[in-house]
Each structure stands twice: as structure tokens, then as C-alpha cells.
NUDRENKOL-14601 format. One record per residue (C-alpha): residue number from 0; x, z negated, y negated. Coordinates in nm, 2 decimals, decimal comma. Each point is the difference from the previous one (the first is absolute). Example, Ala and Ser with C-alpha at 12.3 -4.5 7.8 and 13.67 -1.06 7.14 Angstrom:
BEGIN
resi:c1:c3:c2
0:1,23:-0,78:0,45
1:0,14:0,07:-0,34
% end
This chain:
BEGIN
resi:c1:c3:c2
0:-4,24:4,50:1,16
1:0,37:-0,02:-0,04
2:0,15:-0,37:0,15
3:0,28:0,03:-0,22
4:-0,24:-0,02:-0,32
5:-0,17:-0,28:0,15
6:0,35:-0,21:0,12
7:0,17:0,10:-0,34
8:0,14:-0,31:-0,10
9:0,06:-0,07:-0,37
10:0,27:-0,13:-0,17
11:0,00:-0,41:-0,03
12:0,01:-0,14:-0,24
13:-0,18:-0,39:-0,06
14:-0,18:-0,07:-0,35
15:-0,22:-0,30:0,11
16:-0,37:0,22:0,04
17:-0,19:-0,27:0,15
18:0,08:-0,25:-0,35
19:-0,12:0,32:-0,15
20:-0,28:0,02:0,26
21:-0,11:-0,37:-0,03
22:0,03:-0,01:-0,40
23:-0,23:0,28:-0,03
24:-0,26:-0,20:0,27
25:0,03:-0,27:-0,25
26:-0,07:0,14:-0,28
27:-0,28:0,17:0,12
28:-0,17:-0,30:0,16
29:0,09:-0,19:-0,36
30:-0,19:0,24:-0,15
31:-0,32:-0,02:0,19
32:-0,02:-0,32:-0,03
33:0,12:-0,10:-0,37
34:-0,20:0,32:-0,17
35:-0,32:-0,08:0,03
36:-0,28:0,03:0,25
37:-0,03:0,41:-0,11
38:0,32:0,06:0,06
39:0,02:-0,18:0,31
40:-0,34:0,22:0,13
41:0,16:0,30:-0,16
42:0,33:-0,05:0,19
43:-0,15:-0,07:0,34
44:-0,23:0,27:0,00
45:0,27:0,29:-0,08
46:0,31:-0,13:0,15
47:-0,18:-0,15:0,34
48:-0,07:0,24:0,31
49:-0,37:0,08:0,01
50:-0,12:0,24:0,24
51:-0,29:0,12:-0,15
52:0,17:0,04:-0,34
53:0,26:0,23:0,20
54:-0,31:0,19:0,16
55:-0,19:0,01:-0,34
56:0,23:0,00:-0,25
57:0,34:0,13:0,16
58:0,22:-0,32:-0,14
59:0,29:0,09:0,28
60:0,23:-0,21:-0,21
61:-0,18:-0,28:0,14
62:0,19:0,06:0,35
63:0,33:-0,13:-0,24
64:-0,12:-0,23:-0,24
65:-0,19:-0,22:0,22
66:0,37:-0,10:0,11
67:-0,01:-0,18:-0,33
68:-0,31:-0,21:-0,04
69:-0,05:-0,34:0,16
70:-0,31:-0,20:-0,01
71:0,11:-0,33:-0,05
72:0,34:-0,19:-0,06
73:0,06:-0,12:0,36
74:-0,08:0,35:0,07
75:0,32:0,13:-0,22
76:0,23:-0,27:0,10
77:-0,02:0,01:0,33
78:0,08:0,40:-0,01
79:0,25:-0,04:-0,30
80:0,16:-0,23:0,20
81:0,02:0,17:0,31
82:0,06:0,32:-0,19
83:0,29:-0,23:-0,14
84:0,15:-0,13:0,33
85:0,01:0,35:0,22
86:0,01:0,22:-0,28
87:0,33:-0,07:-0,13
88:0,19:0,01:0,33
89:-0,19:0,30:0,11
90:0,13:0,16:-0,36
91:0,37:-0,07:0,04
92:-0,01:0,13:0,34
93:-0,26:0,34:-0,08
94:0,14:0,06:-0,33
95:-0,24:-0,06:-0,34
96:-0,14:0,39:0,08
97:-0,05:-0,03:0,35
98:-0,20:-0,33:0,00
99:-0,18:0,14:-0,33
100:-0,11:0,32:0,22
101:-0,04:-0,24:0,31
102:-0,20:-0,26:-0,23
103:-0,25:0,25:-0,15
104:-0,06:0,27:0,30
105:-0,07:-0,28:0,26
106:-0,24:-0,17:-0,30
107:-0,14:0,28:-0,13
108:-0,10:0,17:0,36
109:-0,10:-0,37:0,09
110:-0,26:0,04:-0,28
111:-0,12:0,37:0,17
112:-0,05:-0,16:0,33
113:-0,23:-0,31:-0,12
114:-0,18:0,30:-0,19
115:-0,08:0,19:0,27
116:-0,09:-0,32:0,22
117:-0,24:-0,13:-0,28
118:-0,15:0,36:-0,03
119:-0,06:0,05:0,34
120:-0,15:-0,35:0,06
121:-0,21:0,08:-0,30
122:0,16:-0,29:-0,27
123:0,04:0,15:-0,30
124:0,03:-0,28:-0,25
125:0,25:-0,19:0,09
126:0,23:-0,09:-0,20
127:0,38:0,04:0,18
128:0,27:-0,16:-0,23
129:0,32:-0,19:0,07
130:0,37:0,13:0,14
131:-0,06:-0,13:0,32
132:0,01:0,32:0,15
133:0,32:0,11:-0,10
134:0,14:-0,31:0,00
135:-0,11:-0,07:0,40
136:0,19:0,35:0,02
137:0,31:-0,19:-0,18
138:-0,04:-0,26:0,23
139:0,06:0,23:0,31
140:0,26:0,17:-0,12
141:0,19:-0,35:-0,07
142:-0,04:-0,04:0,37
143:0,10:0,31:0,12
144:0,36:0,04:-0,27
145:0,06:-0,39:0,10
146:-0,16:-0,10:0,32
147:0,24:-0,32:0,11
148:-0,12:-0,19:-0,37
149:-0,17:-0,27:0,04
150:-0,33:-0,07:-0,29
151:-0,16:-0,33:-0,04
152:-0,32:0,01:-0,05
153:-0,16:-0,29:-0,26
154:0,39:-0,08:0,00
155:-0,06:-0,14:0,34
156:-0,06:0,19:0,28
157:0,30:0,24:0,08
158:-0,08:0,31:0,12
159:0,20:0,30:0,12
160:-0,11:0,33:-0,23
161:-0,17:0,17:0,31
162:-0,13:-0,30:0,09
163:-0,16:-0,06:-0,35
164:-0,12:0,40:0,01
165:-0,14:-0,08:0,31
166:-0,20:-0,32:-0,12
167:-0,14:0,19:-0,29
168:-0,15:0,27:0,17
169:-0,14:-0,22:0,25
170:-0,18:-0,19:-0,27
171:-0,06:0,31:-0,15
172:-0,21:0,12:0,28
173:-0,15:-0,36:0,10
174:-0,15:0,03:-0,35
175:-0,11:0,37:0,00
176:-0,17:-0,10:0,35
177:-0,19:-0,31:-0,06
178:-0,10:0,07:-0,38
179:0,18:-0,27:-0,18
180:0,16:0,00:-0,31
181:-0,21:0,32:-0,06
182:0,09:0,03:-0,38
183:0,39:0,09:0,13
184:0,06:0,33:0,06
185:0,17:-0,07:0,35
186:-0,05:0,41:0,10
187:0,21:0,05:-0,32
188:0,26:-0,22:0,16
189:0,02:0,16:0,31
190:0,03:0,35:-0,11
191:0,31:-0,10:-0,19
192:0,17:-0,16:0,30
193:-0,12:0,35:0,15
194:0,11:0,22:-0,27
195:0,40:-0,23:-0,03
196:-0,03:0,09:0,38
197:-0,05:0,38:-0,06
198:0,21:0,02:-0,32
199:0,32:-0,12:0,21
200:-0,07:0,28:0,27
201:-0,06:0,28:-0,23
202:0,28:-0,10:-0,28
203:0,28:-0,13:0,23
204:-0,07:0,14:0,34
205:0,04:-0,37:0,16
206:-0,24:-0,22:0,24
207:-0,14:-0,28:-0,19
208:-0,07:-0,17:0,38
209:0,35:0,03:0,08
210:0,10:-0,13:-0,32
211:-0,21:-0,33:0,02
212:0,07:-0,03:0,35
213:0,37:0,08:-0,04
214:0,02:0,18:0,30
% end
């Protein structure tokens, strides 16, 4: 495949997306929880990622919309927030399009990869919902376009971006290895740190390592 097709930048412009992207998580977690209980069931049911509903019934959409349903409201804020904090930075610098493409490749493949895990390992119902996975993506590209800013976490504890990246995964795969906190989709989480990882070496033709290294 052509590298010039896959490097071709587009033309910036900034229109605020993630306000766009957040409002629309809103408004679809309002929904399933003001609308009544068949709603609600209706909602989670077409709009989550279910793997045997993709084997059975082909709902491929799933691998996007699942992007867009939380399960609870610390489940939303925490992402909306986080989506909130890197998200806007990583727009101005990416461009609204950029992150947009960025935002819903790494999400959407992040979706694919937990399907294949879960179909392979022989879980098909689960129910995978939430942004994490593009937003852990988000998260690693905020470290890689700004790797000297410093994040505190709970407003306390200042980290430096790789540093925080770094911290995640680790807790990521502390989790995935002992078996707690086995309702979060922690897998989902890595693969979007993966896929950020890949998207920056395939779209811009730069090290990610040296980047969060700065070497």
C-alpha cells in the first residue's frame, strides 16, 4: 500500500469534537437510565459489544457503538473526564479530523481485538461497553505529542505523561494477571495503548519510544 495515502495529512482545522464526543456519551447514558428499564435493556443489548451476537447475528456495529455505553455513572465520568482532560490538547495539536480518525480507528480496532480474545477463550456473552479503549489510546498519544507535562493524578500526585502511561499499563497488566477487578475490560485497555502505539508508526512514520524517552 502506498505510504503517502497512509501519511496524507489533512487540513486543520479545530471545531471542539470531543465536547461533541462527550455530549453525545451523555446523552446516551441519560437515556438508558431516564427511559425506562426496556429501554435501558434495549440499549445495552444493541449498542454493547457482544461476541456471540457478532457470531450469531452479525451486529458489527457493535465494534463502534460499544465506544458509547457506560455501565454506571462513575463509569462515564471517570472516561468523560479523562476524555475531557487529554482529549482537548491532543485535538488542538492533531487537528479535530485527525484526532476524530485517531479516536475511532484505535477504538473501534480496540473493540476487534477484545473480540477475537473473548472468541478464542470461548466468552461470548460479555457485555464490553465504555470508551476506555479509545480513550487509553488518547491517553498515549497525550504522552507521546507532550511528553515533559506533568498530570496529577487525584489532583495530587504529579506525574510526568510517560510516567502516568507507564503506571496504567502496569496496573493494567497487574489486574489482567491476578483476576481482579474482573468486570473492567483491562485487555480493551491495553490494546488501545497498543493500537496509539501502532497508529503513530503507520500515520506519521515516528518512534513512539523515542518520543516518550526524548531521545
Amino acid at each position: 500500500m502506498n505510504l503517502n495515502i497512509i501519511r496524507r495529512p489533512f487540513k486543520y482545522i479545530n471545531c471542539n469534537t470531543v465536547y461533541w464526543l462527550i455530549g453525545i456519551n451523555v446523552i446516551i447514558f441519560a437515556a438508558t437510565q431516564f427511559l425506562g428499564n426496556n429501554i435501558r435493556t434495549s440499549m445495552t443489548v444493541h449498542l454493547s459489544m457482544i461476541p456471540i451476537a457478532i457470531i450469531q447475528e452479525g451486529w458489527i456495529w457493535t465494534f463502534v457503538t460499544y465506544m458509547f455505553m457506560h455501565a454506571d455513572f462513575t463509569h462515564i465520568l471517570f472516561n468523560m473526564l479523562g476524555l475531557f482532560i487529554f482529549g482537548n490538547q491532543l485535538e488542538r495539536q492533531m487537528g479535530s479530523k485527525e484526532f476524530l480518525l485517531f479516536y475511532f480507528v484505535t477504538g473501534t480496532l480496540a473493540g476487534v481485538f477484545s473480540f477475537v480474545v473473548y472468541y478464542l477463550t470461548g466468552n461470548h456473552i460479555v457485555f464490553l461497553m465504555g470508551a476506555s479503549g479509545a480513550l487509553y489510546a488518547v491517553m498515549l498519544a497525550y504522552a507521546i505529542c507532550f511528553p515533559d507535562s506533568v498530570i496529577y493524578i487525584w489532583g495530587i500526585l504529579p506525574l510526568r505523561a510517560p510516567v502516568m502511561v507507564l503506571v496504567y499499563t502496569g496496573l493494567s497488566l497487574f489486574f489482567i494477571v491476578t483476576g481482579r477487578q474482573g468486570n473492567v475490560a483491562h485487555l480493551t485497555h491495553l490494546a488501545g495503548f497498543g493500537l496509539a502505539w501502532l497508529y503513530f508508526i503507520a500515520r506519521y512514520g515516528v518512534s513512539p519510544w523515542k518520543r516518550l524517552t526524548r531521545r
